[in-house]
RODO-2510 file (C-alpha; in nm, 4 decimals, decimal comma):
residues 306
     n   res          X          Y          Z
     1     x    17,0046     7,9620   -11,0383
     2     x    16,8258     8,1381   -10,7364
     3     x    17,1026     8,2863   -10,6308
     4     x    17,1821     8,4095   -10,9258
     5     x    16,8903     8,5570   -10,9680
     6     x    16,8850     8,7216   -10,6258
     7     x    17,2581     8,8840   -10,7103
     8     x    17,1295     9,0018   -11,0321
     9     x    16,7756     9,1680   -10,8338
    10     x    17,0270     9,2882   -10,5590
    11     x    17,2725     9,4741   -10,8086
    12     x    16,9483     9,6292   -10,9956
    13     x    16,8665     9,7990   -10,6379
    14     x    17,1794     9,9125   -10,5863
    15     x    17,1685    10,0898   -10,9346
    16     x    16,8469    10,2382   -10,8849
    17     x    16,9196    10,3139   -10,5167
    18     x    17,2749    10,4858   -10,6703
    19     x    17,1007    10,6755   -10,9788
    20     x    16,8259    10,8374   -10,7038
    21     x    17,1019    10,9405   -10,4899
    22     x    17,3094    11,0864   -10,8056
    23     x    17,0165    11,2736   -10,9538
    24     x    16,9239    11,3954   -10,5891
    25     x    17,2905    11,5509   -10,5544
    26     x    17,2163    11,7131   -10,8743
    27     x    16,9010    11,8390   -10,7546
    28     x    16,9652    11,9874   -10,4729
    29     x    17,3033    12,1702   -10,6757
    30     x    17,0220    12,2868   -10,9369
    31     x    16,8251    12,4146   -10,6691
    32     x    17,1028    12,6536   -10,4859
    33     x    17,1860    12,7987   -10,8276
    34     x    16,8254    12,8654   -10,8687
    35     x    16,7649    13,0303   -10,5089
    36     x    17,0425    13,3081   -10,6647
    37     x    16,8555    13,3252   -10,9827
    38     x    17,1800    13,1893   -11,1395
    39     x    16,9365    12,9710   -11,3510
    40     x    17,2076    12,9256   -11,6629
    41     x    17,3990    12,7201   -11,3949
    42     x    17,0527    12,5902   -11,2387
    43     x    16,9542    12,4288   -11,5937
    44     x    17,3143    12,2579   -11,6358
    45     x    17,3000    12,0666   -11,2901
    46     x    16,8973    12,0035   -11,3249
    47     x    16,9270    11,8210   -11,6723
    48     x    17,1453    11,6012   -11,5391
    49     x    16,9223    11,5261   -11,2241
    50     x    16,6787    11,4151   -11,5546
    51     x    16,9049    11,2207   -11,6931
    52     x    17,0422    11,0240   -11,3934
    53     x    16,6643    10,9671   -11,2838
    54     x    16,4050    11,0177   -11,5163
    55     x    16,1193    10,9590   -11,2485
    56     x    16,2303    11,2099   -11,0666
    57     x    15,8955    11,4733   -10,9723
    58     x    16,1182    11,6869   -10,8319
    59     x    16,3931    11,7591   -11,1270
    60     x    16,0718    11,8361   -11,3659
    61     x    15,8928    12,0615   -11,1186
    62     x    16,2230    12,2297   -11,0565
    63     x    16,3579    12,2565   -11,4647
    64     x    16,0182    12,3730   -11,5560
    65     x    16,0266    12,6269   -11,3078
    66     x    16,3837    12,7666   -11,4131
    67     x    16,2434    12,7678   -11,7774
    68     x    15,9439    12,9735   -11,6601
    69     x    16,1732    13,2310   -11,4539
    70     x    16,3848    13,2604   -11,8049
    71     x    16,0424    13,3081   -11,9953
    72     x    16,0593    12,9956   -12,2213
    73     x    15,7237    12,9312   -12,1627
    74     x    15,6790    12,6469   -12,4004
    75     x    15,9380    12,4335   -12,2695
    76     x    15,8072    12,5025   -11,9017
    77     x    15,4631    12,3289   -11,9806
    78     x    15,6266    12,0133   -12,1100
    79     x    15,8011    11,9692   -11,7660
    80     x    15,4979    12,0354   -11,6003
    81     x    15,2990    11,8109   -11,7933
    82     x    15,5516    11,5454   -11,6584
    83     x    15,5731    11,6452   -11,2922
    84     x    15,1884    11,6121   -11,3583
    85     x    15,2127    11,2916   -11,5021
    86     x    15,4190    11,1869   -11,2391
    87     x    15,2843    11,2881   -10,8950
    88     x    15,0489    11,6021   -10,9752
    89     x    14,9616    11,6635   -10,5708
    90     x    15,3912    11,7444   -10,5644
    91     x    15,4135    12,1695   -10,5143
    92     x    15,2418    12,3645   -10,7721
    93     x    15,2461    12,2318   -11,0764
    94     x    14,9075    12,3565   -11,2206
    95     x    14,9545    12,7044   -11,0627
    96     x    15,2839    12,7180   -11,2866
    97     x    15,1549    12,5051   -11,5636
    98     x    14,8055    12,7851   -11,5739
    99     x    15,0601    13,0537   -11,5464
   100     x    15,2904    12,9457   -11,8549
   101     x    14,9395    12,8992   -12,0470
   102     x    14,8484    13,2141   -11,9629
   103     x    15,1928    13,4013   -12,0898
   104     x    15,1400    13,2450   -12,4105
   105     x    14,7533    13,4149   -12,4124
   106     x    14,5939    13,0300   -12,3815
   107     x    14,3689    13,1737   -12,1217
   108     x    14,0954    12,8815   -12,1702
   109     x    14,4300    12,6533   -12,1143
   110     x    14,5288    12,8770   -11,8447
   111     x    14,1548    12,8758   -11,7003
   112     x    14,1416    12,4508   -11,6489
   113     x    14,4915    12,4599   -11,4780
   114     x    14,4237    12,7160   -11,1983
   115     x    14,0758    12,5443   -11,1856
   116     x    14,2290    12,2349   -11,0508
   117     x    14,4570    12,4145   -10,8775
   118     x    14,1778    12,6122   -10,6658
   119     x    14,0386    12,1848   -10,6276
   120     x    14,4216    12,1131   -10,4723
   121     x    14,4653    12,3541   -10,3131
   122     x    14,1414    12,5722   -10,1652
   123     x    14,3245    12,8588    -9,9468
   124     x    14,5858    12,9728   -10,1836
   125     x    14,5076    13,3072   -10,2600
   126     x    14,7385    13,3357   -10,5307
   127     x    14,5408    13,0643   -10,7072
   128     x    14,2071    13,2672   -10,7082
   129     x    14,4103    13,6047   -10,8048
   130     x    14,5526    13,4575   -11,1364
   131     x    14,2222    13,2688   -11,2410
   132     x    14,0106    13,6237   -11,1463
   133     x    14,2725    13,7986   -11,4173
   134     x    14,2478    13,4863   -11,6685
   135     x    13,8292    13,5347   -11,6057
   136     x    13,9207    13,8754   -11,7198
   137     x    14,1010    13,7921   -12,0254
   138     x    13,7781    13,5992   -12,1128
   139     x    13,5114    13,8571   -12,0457
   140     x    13,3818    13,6893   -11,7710
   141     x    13,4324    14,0180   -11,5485
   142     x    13,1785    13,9074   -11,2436
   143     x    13,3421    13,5767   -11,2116
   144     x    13,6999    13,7206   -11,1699
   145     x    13,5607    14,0140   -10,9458
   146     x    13,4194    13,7101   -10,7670
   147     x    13,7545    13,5475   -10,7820
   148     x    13,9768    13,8271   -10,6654
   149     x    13,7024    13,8735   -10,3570
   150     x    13,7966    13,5282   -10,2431
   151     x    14,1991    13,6138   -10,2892
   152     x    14,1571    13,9144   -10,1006
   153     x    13,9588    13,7578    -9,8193
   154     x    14,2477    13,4994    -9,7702
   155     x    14,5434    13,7928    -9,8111
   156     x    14,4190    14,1164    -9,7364
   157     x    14,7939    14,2853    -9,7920
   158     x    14,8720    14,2146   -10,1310
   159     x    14,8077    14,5486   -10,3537
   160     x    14,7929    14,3321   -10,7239
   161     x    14,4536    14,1546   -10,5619
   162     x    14,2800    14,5414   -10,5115
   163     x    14,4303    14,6374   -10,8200
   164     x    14,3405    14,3868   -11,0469
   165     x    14,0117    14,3457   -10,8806
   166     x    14,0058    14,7500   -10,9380
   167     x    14,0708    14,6781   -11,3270
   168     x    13,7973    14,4291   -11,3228
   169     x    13,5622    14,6726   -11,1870
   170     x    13,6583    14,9846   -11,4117
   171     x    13,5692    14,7587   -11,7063
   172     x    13,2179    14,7219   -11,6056
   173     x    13,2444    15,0887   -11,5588
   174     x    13,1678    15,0793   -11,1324
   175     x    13,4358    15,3373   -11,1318
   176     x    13,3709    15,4611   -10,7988
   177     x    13,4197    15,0693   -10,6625
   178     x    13,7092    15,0330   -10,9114
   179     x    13,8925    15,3894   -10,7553
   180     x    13,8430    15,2536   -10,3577
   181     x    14,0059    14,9260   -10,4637
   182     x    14,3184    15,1071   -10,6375
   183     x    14,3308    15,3754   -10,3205
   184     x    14,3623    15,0473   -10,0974
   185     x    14,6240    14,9312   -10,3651
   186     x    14,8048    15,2049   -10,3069
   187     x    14,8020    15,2657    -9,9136
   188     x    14,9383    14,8874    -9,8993
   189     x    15,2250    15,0632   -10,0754
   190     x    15,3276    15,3512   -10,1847
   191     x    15,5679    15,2564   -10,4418
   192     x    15,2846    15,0587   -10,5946
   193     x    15,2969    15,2094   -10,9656
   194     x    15,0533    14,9533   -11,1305
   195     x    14,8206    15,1003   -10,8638
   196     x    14,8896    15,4647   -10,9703
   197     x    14,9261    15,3956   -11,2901
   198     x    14,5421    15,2003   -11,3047
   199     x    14,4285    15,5098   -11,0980
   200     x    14,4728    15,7085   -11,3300
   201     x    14,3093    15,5520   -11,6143
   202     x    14,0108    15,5489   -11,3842
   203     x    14,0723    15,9094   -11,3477
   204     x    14,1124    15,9698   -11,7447
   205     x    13,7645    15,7139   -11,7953
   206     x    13,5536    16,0021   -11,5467
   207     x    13,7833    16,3230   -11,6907
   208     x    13,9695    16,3912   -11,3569
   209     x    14,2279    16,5037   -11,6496
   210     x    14,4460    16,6691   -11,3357
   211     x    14,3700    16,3668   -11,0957
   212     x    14,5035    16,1544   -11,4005
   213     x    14,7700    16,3051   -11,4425
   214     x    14,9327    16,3425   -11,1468
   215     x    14,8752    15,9754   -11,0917
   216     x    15,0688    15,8926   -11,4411
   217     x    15,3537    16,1380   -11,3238
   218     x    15,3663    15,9369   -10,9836
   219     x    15,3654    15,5925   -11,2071
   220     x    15,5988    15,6995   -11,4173
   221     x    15,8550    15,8248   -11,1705
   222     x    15,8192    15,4699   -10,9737
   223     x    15,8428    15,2709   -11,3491
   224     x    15,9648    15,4632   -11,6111
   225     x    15,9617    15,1053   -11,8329
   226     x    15,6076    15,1439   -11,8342
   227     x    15,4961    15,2390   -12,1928
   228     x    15,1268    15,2140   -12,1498
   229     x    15,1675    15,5139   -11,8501
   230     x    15,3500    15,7129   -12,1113
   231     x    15,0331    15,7058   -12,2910
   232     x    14,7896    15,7375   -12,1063
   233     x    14,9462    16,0578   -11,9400
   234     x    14,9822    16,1383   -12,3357
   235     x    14,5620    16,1316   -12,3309
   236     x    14,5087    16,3221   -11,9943
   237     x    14,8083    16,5954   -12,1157
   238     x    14,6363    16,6264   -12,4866
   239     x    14,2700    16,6581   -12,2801
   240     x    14,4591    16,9360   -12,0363
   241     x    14,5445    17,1100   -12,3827
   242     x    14,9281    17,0206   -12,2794
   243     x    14,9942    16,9184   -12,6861
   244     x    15,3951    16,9841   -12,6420
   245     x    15,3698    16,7224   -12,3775
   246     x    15,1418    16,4950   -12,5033
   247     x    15,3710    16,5088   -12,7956
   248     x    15,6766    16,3943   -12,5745
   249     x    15,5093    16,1442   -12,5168
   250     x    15,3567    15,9830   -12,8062
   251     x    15,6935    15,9991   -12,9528
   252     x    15,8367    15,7603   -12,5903
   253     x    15,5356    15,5272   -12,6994
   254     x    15,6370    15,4871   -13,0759
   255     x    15,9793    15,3523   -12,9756
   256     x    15,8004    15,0372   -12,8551
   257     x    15,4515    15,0604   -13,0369
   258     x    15,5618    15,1697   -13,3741
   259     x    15,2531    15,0659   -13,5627
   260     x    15,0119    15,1067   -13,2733
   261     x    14,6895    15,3296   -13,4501
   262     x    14,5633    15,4680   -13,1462
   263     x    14,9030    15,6037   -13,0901
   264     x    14,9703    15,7495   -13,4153
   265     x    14,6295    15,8921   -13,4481
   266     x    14,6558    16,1000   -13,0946
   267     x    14,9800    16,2224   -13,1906
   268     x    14,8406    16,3077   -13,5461
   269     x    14,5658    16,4932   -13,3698
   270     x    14,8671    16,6565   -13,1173
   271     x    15,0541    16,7341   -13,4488
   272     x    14,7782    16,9330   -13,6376
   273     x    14,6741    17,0743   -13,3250
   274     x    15,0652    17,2438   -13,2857
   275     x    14,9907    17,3408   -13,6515
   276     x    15,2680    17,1078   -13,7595
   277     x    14,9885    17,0090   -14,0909
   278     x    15,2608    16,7512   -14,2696
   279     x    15,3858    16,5630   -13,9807
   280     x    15,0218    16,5012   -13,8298
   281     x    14,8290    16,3925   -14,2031
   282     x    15,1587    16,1491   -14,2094
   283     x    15,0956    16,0346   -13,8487
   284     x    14,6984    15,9949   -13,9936
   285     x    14,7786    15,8323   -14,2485
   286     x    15,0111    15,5851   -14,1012
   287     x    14,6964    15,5171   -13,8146
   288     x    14,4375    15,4483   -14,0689
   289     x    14,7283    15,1891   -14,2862
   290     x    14,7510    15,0276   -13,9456
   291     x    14,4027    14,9760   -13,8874
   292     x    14,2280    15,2855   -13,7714
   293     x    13,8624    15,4686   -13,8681
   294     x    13,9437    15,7104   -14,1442
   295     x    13,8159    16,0429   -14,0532
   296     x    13,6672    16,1846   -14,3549
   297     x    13,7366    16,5929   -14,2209
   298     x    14,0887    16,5217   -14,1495
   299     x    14,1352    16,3831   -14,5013
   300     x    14,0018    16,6731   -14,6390
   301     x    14,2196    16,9206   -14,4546
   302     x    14,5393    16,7300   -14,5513
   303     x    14,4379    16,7182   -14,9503
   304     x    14,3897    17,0890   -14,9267
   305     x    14,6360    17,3060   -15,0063
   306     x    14,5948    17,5256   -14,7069
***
């Protein structure tokens, strides 16, 4: 009877020793794939590193990373709730796990992740940058300017730690602070657009209409995907009295923001101003059915007849 139950404890081993090995070989596969951001072929070999071994830290860590890189932000937490649940001290999985949270705008969710990943893992700068913008998010705007201190006094090269820092700073209105932190942004690098691009909303906030604008050009020509550039240089061209511009581009930003109010009601203001009376009371009134202020002397010019 002993020895039969030693064969029976041997064999169990040698399955478990054999299903580790399997879903290692799988593993590693998953992980080439994902080094060449192949991640369709990264997901196939992962899953079955899962289902060969389903204690394997690694396989989670990895999957939920290749669901993060693919934006399937959902499915990403799960797997890092397991690679928590299994060994949380293995890579990152907070940093990711925060960073998931925050795609999906849980920034209190986000918040307690990077919090415990600043506990892990005290030097990573990268840590302190995303809980300064999630501090952000929340209104807490000293506590992220104190956060993005501490990321740029372990990583004084990264330009996204002076920018966001920058942003934090413009929103408590220090826009002399916030400008030195994007011009550091932007000597890091300068193909920086975010850094342009927040430059010259600091420019538009303290009517440096030209400064502003040749900012937005510069952000625009670096990231022409950049829809909230498009309108902002729409602001500093309608303040510069450019309206044929500014119309340009109102009309680039209603591709993507259809139904935004602010953008309907500048271009309804660029409209009237070209004298173009039917296409800007339309634009009004499409801004005050999506939620803006209605604007009692604009009303009155488009009922008249005029």
């Amino acid at each position: 009877m002993k020895n039969i139950i030693f064969l029976y404890a041997t064999m169990l081993f040698c399955l478990s020793a054999w299903s580790q090995t399997t879903s290692d070989q799988w593993y590693n596969q998953s992980r080439t794939y994902f080094d060449r951001k192949d991640f369709y072929h990264a997901l196939k070999s992962v899953e079955r590193s899962v289902k060969a071994d389903s204690s394997n830290v690694k396989a989670y860590y990895l999957r939920g990373l290749i669901y993060y890189n693919t934006k399937q932000f959902k499915e990403a937490i799960s797997d890092f709730d397991k690679a928590i649940e299994l060994n949380s001290s293995y890579e990152r999985p907070y940093y990711f796990r925060g960073a998931s949270k925050d795609r999906t705008l849980d920034y209190k969710g986000a918040l307690a992740d990077y919090e415990m990943q600043v506990k892990l893992f005290p030097h990573d700068a990268d840590s302190y940058f995303n809980r300064g913008n999630v501090r952000r998010e929340l209104n807490d705007l000293q506590g992220a300017i104190a956060d993005l201190d501490t990321a740029i006094m372990l990583n004084r090269h990264v330009p996204g730690y002076w920018t966001a820092r920058g942003i934090a700073k413009s929103a408590l209105e220090q826009y002399a602070e916030a400008a030195k932190d994007l011009d550091k942004a932007i000597a890091l690098d300068h193909h920086f657009a975010a850094g342009y691009g927040n430059r010259g909303v600091i420019r538009l906030r303290t009517k440096d209409y030209e400064g502003a604008l040749q900012d937005l050009n510069k952000s625009i020509a670096l990231d022409s995907s950049d829809v909230t550039a498009y309108y902002n240089r729409a602001e500093a061209e309608y303040m510069l009295k450019d309206y044929k511009n500014a119309l340009l581009d109102c009309n680039i930003v209603l591709l993507s923001w259809p139904n935004n109010p602010d953008v309907l009601g500048l271009r309804s203001n660029v409209q009237l101003l070209l004298g173009n009376k039917k296409e800007g009371c339309a634009d009004y009134r499409s801004s005050v059915r999506n939620g803006a202020q209605r604007i009692p002397a604009i009303e009155n010019y488009c009922e008249s007849k005029n």
